[in-house]
N, C-alpha and C positions, 0 to 999 in steps of 0.2 A: 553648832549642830542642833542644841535644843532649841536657840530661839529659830531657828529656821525650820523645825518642825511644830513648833506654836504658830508662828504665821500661817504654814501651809493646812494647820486644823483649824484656825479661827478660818480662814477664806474657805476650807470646805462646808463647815454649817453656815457661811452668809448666804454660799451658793443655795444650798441646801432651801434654806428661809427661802432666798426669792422662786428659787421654782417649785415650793411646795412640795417634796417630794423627796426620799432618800433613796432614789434611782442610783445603782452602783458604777450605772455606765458614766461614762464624761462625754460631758458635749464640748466640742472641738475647743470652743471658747475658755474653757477654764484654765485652762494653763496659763493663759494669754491672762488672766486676768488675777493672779497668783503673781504672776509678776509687776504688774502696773497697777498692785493695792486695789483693785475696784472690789467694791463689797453693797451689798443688799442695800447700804443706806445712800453711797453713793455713783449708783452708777444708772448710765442712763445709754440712749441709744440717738444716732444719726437720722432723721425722719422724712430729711429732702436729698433730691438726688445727688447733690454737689453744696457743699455751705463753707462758705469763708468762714476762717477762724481771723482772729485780728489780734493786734500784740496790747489794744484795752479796748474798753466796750465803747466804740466809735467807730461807725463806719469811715471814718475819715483817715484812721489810723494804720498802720502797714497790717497788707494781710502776711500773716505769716507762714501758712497752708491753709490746705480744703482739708475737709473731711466729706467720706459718702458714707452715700445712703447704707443705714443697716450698722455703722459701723460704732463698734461701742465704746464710752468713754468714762471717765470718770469725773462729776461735775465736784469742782472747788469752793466753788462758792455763785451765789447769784445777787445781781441787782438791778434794781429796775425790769428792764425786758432782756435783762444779758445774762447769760451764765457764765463761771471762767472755768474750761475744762483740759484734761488730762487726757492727752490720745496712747497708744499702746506702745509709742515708741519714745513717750515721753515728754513730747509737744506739747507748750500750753497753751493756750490762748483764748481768747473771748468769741463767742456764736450769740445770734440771739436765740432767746430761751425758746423760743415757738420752733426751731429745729432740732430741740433732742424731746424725748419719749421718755418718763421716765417709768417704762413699762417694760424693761427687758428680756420680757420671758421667750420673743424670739430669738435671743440668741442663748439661751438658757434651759431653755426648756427640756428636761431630760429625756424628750423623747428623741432629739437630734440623732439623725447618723450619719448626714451626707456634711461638710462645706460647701457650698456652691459657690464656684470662683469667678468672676467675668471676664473673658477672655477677648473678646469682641471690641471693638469700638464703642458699641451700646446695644442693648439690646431691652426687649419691653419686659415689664413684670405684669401678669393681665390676672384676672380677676374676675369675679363673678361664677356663677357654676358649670358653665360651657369651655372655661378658661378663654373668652374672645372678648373681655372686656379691658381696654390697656389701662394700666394703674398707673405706673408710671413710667418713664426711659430712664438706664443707669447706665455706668459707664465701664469701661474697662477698670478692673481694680475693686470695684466690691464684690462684698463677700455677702451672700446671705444662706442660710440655714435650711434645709428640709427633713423631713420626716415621712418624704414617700415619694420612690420614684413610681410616676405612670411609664405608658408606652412613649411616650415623644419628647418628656422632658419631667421635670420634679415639682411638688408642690413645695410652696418655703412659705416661712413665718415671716411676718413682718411687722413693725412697727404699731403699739397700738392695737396689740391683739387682731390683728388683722392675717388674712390668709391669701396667698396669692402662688402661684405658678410662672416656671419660666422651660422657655425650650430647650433641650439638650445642643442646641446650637451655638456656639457659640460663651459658654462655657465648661469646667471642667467640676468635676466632684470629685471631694477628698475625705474617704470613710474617716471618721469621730474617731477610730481606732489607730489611723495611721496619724492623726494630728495635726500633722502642717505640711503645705504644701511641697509637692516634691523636687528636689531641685534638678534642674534641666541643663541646660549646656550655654554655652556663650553665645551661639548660634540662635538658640531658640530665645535669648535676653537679645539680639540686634533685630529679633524677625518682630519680636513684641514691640521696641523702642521705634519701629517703622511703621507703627501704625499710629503712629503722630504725627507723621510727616504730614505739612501744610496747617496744622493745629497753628492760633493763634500763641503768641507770647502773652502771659499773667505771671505777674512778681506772683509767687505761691500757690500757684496753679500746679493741679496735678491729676487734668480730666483731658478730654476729648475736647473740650469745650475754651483749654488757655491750661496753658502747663510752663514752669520753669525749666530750666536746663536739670538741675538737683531732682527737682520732681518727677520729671521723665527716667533718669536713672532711678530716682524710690519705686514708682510705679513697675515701671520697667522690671526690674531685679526681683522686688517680689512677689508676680506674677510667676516668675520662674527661681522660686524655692529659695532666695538669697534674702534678708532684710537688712538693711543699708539704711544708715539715718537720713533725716530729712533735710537738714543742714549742710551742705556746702564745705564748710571747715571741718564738721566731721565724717564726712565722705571722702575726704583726704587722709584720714585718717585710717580707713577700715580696710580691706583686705588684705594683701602683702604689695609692699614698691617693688617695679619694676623697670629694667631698664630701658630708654627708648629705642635703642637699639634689638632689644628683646619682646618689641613690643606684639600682640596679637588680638585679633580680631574679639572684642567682647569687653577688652579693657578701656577704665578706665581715663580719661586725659583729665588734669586738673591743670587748668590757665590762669596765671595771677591778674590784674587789672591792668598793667604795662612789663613793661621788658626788666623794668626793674626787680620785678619777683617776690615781694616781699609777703604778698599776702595772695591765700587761693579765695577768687571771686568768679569763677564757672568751671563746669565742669562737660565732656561730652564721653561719649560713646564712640570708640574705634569701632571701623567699621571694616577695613581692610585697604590696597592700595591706598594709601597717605590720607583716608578718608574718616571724618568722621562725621556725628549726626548730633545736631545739640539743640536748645532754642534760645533763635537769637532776638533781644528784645526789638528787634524793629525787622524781623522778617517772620518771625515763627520759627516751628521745627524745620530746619533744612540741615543738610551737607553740608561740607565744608574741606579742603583741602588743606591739609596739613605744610605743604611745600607753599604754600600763602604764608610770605613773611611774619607778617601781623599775628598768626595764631603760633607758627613755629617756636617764634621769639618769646613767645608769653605762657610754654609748656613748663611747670612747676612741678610737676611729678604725674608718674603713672602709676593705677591700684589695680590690681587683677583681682577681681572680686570672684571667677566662676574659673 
């Protein structure tokens, strides 16, 4: 209990130091970063819309996920033009260093009170004093920060001390005070996971733009209040088993590579009648029919996460 109350005072004066300020309120961020060690010296921020992470500093090398725009990290070390960083769910892996900031006071900044959530496909971040200058398109799944809603949408902080606006369209806001996102139903995680549908296949993909099966469920899920690892094996792991027979719309399906079972290597989203929705490396996100031998055969367990 005491060293967990050491940690949780050292990480409130790191916050403290980075935003200048011993504001009482919490910006959404802090908790999140309390957990995943990011402090004043090392944390830094996502500054392009979608950026591959990689498993060493090589483009050559497997991506292992994305990270978006806004979204903050904790960098491990650098070399050369690479950083190797720590995401919130514990993900490490190598970016080049020209896409993190390491100015975090967007998501820091004690004046926060909204999260801004992307709920859209994509939607623009504009800029300028009119708000009709576009900055830049982000995608479903980030999160950016405001400190004041207008009549039509919010202003938010961004990267690099920069200031930009987005529409109330097409995202959701999550008062500083309620913390995290709120979780929603099975229904409303199948209506999210269909707005991939036709999106290309990307081993670590988890945009609009090339998404894996695991990513589609990460994305997916915590858009609607659930967070689910990024991993594959440990997404087989997370909610409670279920039986196939008991199965329902929102769960789950984890596939082993063949009929022999031995190990999980995809995962999709029940969808109802013997359906589900996954992405397949050589078609993209589609459907799929359960009563198709081929995927029946290769069902390894079911996880009811909602």
């Amino acid at each position: 209990m005491r060293k967990r109350l050491f940690i949780y005072l050292v990480a409130i004066t790191a916050i403290f130091i980075l935003t200048g300020c011993g504001n009482t309120e919490i910006p959404v961020t802090k908790n999140e970063q309390y957990l995943s060690g990011i402090t004043a010296d090392n944390a830094a921020v996502i500054n392009d819309a979608v950026v591959d992470v990689f498993g060493n500093n090589d483009v050559l090398s497997t991506r292992v996920t994305q990270a978006l725009f806004n979204q903050i990290v904790k960098v491990i070390s650098q070399e050369s033009s690479w950083a190797k960083i720590m995401m919130l769910d514990g993900t490490t892996g190598w970016v080049k260093s020209k896409y993190i900031s390491r100015d975090t006071s967007c998501v820091t900044d004690g004046r926060i009170n909204n999260k801004i959530v992307v709920t859209a496909k994509t939607v623009y971040v504009y800029t300028g004093t009119l708000n009709d200058i576009k900055y830049k398109q982000v995608v479903l799944g980030t999160e950016l920060y405001s400190i004041n809603k207008t009549k039509t949408g919010y202003d938010v902080l961004l990267p690099d001390n920069k200031k930009g606006w987005v529409e109330d369209g097409g995202v959701i806001a999550v008062p500083s005070t309620q913390n995290v996102i709120p979780k929603t139903s099975a229904e409303g995680f199948i209506q999210t996971v269909r707005k991939f549908e036709g999106t290309i296949y990307i081993i670590g993909g988890v945009s609009r733009w090339g998404i894996d099966s695991p990513g589609l469920c990460y994305v997916g899920s915590r858009i609607n209040g659930v967070d689910i690892p990024r991993n594959v094996k440990e997404i087989a792991k997370t909610g409670i088993s279920v039986k196939l027979n008991d199965i329902k719309p929102g769960d789950l399906l984890m596939f082993s590579v063949d009929n022999i079972k031995k190990d999980v290597s995809d995962v999709g989203v029940y969808t109802g009648n013997n359906e589900f929705i996954h992405s397949s490396p050589s078609r993209g996100v589609v459907t799929d029919s359960l009563e198709d031998s081929y995927y029946k055969n290769r069902i390894i367990g079911i996880r009811r996460i909602f």
